[in-house]
C-alpha positions in Angstrom: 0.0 0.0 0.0 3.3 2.0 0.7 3.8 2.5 -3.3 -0.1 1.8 -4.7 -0.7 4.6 -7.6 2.6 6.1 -7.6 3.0 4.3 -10.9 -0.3 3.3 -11.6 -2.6 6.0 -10.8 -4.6 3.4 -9.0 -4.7 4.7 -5.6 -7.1 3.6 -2.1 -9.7 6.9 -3.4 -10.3 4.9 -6.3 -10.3 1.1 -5.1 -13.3 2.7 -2.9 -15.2 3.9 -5.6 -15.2 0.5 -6.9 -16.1 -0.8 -3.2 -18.9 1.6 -3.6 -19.8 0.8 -6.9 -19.9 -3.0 -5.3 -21.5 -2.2 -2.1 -24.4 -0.4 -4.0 -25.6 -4.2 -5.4 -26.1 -5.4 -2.0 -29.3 -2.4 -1.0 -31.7 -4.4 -2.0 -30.9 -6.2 1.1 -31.4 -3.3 3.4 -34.5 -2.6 1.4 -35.3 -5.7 2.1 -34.9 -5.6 5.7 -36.2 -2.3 6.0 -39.3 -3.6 5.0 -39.8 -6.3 7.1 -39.2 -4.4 10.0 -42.1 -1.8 8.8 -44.2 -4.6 8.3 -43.6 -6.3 11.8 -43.7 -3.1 13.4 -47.0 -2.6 11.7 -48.6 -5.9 13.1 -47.2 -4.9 16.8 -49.2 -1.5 16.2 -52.4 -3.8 15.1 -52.1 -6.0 18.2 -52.0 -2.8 19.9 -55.0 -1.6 18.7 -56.7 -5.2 19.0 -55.6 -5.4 22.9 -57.0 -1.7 23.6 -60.6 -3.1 22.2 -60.2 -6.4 24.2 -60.2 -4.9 27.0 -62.9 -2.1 26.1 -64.9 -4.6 25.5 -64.4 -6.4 28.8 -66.1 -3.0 30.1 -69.1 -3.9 28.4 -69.1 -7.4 30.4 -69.0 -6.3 33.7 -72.8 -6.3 34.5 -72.9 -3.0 36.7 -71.7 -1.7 33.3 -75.4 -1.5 32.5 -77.5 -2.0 35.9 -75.5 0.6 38.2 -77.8 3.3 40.3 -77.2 7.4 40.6 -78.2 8.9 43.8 -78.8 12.4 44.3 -80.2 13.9 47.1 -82.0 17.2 48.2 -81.8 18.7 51.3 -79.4 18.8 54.3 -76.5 16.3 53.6 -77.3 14.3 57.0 -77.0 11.2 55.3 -75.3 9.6 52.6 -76.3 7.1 50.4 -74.9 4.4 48.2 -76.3 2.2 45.5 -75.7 -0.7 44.1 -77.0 -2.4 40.9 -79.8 -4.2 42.8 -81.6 -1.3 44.0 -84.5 -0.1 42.4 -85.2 2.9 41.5 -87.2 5.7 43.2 -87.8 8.5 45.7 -87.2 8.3 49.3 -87.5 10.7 52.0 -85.2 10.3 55.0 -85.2 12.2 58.3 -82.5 11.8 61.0 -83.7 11.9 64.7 -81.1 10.5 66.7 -77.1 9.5 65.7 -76.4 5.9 67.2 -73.0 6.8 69.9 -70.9 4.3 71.7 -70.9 3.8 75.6 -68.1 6.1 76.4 -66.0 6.3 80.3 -63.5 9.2 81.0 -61.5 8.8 84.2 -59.8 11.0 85.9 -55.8 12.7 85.1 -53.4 10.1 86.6 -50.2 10.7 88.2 -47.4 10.2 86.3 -43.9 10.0 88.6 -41.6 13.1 88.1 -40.5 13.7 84.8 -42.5 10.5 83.2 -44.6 9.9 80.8 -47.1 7.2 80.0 -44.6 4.6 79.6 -43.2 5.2 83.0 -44.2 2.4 85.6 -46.5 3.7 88.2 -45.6 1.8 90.9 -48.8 1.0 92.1 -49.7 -2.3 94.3 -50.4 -5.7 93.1 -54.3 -5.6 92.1 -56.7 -5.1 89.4 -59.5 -3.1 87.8 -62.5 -4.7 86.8 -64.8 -3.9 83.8 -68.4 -4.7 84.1 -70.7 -4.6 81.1 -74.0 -4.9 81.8 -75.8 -7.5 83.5 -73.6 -10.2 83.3 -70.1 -9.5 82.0 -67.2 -9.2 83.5 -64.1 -8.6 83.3 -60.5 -8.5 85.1 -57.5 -6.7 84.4 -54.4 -7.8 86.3 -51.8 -4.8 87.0 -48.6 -4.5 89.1 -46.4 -2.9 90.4 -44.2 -2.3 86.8 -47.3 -1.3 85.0 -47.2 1.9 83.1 -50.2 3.8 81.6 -49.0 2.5 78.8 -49.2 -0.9 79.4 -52.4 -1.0 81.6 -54.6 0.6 78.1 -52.7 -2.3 76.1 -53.9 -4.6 78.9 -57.3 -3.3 78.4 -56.9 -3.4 74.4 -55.8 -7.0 74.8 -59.5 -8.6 76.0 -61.2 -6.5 73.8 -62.0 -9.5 71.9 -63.9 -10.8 75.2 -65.1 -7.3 76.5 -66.2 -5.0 74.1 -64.4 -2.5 75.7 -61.3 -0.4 74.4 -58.9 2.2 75.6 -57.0 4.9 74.7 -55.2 7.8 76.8 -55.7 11.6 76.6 -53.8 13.8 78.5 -52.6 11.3 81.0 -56.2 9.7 81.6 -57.7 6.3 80.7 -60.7 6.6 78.2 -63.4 3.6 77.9 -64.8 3.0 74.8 -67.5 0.1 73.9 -66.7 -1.0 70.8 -70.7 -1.4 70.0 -73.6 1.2 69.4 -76.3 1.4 71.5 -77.7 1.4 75.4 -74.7 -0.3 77.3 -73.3 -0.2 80.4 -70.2 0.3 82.1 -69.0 0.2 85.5 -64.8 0.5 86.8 -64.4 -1.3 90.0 -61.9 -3.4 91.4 -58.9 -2.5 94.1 -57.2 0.2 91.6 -60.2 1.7 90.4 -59.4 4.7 92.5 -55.6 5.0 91.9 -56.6 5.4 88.1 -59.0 7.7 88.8 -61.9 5.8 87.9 -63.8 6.8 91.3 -67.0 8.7 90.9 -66.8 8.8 87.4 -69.6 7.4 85.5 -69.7 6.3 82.0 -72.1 8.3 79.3 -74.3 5.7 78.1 -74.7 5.2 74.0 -77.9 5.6 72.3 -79.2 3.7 69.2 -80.1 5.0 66.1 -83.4 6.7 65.0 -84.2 7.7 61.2 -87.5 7.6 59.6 -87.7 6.7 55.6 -91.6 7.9 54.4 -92.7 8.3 57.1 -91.8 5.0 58.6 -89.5 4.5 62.4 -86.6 2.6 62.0 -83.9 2.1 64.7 -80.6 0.5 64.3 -77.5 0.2 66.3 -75.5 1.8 63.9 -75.2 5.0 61.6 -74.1 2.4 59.1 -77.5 0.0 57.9 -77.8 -1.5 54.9 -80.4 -3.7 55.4 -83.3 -1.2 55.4 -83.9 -0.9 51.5 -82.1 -3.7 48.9 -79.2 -2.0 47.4 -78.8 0.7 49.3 -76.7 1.6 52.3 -77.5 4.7 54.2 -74.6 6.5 56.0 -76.1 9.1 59.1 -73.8 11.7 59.9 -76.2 14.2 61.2 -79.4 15.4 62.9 -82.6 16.6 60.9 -83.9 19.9 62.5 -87.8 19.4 63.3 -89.3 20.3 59.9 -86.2 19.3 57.3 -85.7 16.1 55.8 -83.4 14.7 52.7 -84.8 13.4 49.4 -82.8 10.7 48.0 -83.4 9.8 44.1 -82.0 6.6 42.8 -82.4 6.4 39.0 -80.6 4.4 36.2 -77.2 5.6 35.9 -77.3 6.1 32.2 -73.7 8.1 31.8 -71.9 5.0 33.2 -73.3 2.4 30.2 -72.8 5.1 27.3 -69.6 6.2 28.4 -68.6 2.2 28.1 -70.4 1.5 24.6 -68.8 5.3 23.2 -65.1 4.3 24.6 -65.8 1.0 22.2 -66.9 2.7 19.4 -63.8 5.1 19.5 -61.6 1.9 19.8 -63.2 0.0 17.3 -63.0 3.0 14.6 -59.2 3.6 15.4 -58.5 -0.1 14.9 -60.4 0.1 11.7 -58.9 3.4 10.8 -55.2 2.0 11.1 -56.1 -0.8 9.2 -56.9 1.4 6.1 -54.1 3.0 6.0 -52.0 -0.5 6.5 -54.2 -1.6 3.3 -54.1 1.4 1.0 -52.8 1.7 -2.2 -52.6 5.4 -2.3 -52.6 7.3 -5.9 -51.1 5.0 -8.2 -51.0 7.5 -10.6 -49.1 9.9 -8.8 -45.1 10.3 -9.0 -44.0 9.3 -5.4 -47.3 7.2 -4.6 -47.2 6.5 -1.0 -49.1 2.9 -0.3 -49.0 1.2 2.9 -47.0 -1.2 4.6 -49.3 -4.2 4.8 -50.9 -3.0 1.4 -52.3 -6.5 -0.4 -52.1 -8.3 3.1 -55.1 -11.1 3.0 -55.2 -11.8 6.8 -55.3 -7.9 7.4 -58.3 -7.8 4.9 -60.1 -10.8 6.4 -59.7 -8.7 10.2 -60.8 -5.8 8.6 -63.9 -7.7 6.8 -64.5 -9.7 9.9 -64.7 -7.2 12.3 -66.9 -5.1 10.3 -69.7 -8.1 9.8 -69.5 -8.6 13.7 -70.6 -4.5 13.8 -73.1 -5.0 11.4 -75.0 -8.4 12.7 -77.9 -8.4 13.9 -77.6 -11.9 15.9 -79.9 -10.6 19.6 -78.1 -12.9 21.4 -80.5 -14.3 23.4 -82.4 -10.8 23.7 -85.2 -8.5 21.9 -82.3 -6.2 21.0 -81.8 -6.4 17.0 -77.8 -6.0 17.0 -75.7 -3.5 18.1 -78.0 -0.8 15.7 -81.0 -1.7 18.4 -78.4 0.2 21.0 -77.6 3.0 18.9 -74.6 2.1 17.0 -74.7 2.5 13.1 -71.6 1.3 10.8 -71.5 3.8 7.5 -70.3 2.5 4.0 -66.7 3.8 4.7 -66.6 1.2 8.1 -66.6 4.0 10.0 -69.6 3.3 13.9 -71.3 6.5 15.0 -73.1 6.1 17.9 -76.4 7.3 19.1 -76.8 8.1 22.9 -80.6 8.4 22.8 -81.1 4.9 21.5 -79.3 3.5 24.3 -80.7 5.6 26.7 -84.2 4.4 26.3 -83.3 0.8 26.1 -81.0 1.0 29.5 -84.4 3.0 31.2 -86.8 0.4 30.2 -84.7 -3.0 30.5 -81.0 -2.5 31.5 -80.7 -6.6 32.6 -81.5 -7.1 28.9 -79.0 -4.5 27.5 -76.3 -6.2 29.7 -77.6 -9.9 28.6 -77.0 -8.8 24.9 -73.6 -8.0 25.6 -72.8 -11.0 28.2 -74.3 -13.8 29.9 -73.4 -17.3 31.3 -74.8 -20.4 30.4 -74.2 -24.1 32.9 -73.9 -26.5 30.7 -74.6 -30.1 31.8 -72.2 -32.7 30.0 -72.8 -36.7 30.2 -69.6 -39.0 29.6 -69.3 -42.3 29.4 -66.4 -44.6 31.5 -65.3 -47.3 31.1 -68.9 -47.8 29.2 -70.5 -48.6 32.5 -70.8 -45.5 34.3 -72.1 -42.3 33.0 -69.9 -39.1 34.4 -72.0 -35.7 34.8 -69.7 -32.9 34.5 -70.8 -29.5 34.8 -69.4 -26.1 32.7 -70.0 -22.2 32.4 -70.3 -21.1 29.1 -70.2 -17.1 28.6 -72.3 -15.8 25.5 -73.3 -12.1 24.4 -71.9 -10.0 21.7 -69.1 -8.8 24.1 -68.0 -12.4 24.3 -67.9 -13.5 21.1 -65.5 -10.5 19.9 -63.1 -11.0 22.4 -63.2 -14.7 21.2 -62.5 -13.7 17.9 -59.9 -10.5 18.5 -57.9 -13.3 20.4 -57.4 -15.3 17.8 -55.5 -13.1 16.8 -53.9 -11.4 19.8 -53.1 -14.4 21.6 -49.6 -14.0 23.1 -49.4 -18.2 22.7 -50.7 -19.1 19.5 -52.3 -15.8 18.0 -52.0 -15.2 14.2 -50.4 -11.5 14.8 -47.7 -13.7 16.9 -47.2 -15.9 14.1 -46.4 -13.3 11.7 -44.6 -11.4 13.9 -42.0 -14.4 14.1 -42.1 -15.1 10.5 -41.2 -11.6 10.3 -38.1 -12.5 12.7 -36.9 -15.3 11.0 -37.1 -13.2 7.5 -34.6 -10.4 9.1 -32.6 -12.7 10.8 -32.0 -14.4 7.6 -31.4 -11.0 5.3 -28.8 -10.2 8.5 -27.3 -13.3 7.5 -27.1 -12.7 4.0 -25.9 -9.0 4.9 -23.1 -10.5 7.0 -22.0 -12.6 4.2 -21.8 -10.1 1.2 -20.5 -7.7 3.8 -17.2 -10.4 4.1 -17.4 -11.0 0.3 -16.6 -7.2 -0.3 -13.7 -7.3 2.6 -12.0 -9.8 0.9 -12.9 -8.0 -2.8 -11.7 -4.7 -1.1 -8.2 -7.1 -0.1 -7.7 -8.2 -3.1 -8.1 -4.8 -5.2 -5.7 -3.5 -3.1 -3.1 -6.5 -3.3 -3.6 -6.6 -7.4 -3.0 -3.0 -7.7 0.4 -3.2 -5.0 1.2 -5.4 -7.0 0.8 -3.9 -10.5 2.8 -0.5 -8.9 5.7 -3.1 -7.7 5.9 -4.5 -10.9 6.1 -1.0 -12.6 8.6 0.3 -10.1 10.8 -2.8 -10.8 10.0 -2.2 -14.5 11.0 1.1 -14.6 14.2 0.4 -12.1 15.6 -2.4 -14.3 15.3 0.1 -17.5 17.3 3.1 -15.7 19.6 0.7 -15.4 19.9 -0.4 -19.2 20.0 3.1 -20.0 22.3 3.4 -17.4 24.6 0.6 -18.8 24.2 1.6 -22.2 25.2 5.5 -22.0 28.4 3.5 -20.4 29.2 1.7 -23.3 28.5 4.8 -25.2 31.3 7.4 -23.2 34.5 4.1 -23.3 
């Protein structure tokens, strides 16, 4: 390489043009490539898309989808309200007389030694307190001498399980609590009920709870009752003055199932919408006609097709709904859904179980096998139907992360770039070695003309010799 072009011309400039020149035959390769990875990278955006409207339509399974309750409520906010999907509808008036309260004892401040605290053993004698609730409970609570406040409430906390009764401790005294609602007593007695500070304090006895819905007395021993009306849970937090009284409206919550059915529709027309422009064949007529990567693609035109006819069936499932049009939703000659809230609407007002059946419902199905041709084997299976169910059947054919056909391509893809790396790789080391051996013919042609031109300087040298003797 030391003397390549002095004689030649032929220098390492121009052995790279002809590298270049060489190299140029092996883009189809990385056209090739560049392809394929479009093209898998396409699928992964489809399987995307698919996945999104999986699981949109999952939304449209869930049967609360279609059957939840809206409460709102007029009046003082005294009480809350909850519904679930089995309550029924209506109008309910609810007054608050009386909040349910817990049995609650207060003793006295107890003395803590000189700079203690609560942790710091009181040194009090050997004995006990005792807790008595109502008629017949009772309770002991053993304390000595290396018992803290600390420690007796933790005692206390301790039977809880058996008592009823818990503690806590505010500003250095021991506070009672019952852990139920309602009329019950309690009494502190025992040989340290006075060295706790428990004597001649008496416990504020808790009250039930008294609410009227309509007109009608109730009275529970909580704030919290659900069993009054099915489906709903009422939460008291607050006394009615004489005259007021909350309204409480449950109705269909109609916002919950459009919201679902419109986030499908969106789904469904972006997955449809990228599939277009995976299939389109642009302007053939114009100069730099853009077409898409999966342009021609039969299993992308047989999703496409398929997905369309599922829109556009009007198989009731079971129901008196005609197809997903009977719900609103309307498929134009482009493939493009628009949905119609107002359709839905009604059919959620007058039958929302029948809305949600459409879109999913379970089936037992009873199957008889035979063993051994003797005995007859009953075995027993849940089937899921509806619309909603039979999509996500099909969209997982092809999503599948095990056997799906996008997962299939997808590695046929793989294998097709791992094989043009391979070929790469190859006519990659063809051209090295093309690229070594330019470079050792042309060394070589320059050695031979150095040599050539060395051995006639010296004929010429020899002969103007001859010449001068």
């Amino acid at each position: 390489m030391n003397v390549m072009g002095l004689y030649s011309g032929i220098d390492m400039s121009m052995v790279e043009q002809i590298m270049e020149a060489e190299r140029a035959r092996g883009a189809r390769f990385t056209q090739q490539k560049e392809k394929y990875t479009k093209s898998q990278n396409a699928w992964r955006d489809m399987n995307t898309r698919l996945d999104s409207l999986y699981k949109r339509l999952e939304d449209l399974q869930q049967p609360d989808t279609f059957n939840s309750k809206s409460v709102k409520m007029t009046g003082p906010s005294n009480v809350g309200v909850t519904a679930t999907s089995s309550a029924a509808t209506g109008h309910y008036r609810v007054q608050v007389q009386q909040l349910a309260t817990q049995t609650r004892l207060v003793g006295g401040k107890v003395n803590i030694p000189e700079d203690g605290d609560i942790r710091t053993a009181l040194g009090l004698t050997k004995g006990e307190i005792t807790l008595k609730i109502g008629e017949d409970k009772t309770e002991t609570i053993e304390i000595d001498e290396t018992d803290s406040l600390r420690s007796i409430s933790d005692k206390i906390n301790n039977s809880t399980a058996n008592s009823g009764i818990r503690s806590s401790i505010v500003d250095n005294r021991l506070i009672l609590t019952h852990t139920e609602y309602g009329e019950k007593t309690l009494v502190v007695g025992g040989s340290l009920a006075n060295d706790l500070r428990f004597d001649g304090v008496t416990a504020v006895i808790g009250q039930v709870s008294k609410f009227t819905i309509d007109g009608l007395s109730i009275t529970r021993y909580s704030n919290t009752i659900d069993d009054v009306i099915e489906g709903l849970t009422f939460n008291l937090t607050n006394v009615h003055n004489e005259n007021d009284s909350t309204v409480i409206s449950v109705t269909e919550n109609l916002d919950k199932a459009a919201e679902a059915l419109q986030k499908f529709v969106d789904q469904y027309n972006s997955t449809q919408s990228f599939i277009r422009s995976q299939l389109s064949v642009g302007d053939p007529s114009a100069e730099n006609n853009q077409t898409g990567m999966l342009t021609g693609d039969g299993t992308l035109m047989r999703l496409q097709s398929s997905l369309r006819s599922m829109m556009t069936s009007s198989k009731s499932h079971g129901t008196s709904i005609n197809g997903l049009q009977g719900l609103g939703v309307t498929i134009d000659r482009n493939g493009t859904a628009s949905f119609d809230r107002t359709v839905l609407d009604k059919q959620v007002r007058n039958n929302p179980d029948e809305v949600s059946r459409f879109f999913s419902s379970s089936e037992r199905i009873i199957e008889t096998i035979e063993d051994d041709e003797v005995n007859l084997v009953t075995n027993t299976r849940t089937e899921r139907k509806g619309f909603s169910q039979d999509m996500r059947t099909f969209v997982n054919q092809y999503i599948s992360s095990s056997n799906g056909i996008i997962k299939s391509r997808r590695d046929t893809f793989d294998r097709m770039i791992r094989d043009v790396n391979d070929r790469i790789t190859r006519f990659e080391e063809r051209l090295e070695m093309r690229r070594n051996r330019y470079i050792r013919q042309f060394t070589a042609l320059d050695t031979a003309m150095m040599r050539a031109e060395s051995q006639m300087n010296f004929m010429f040298s020899q002969l103007g010799m001859n010449q001068n003797n």
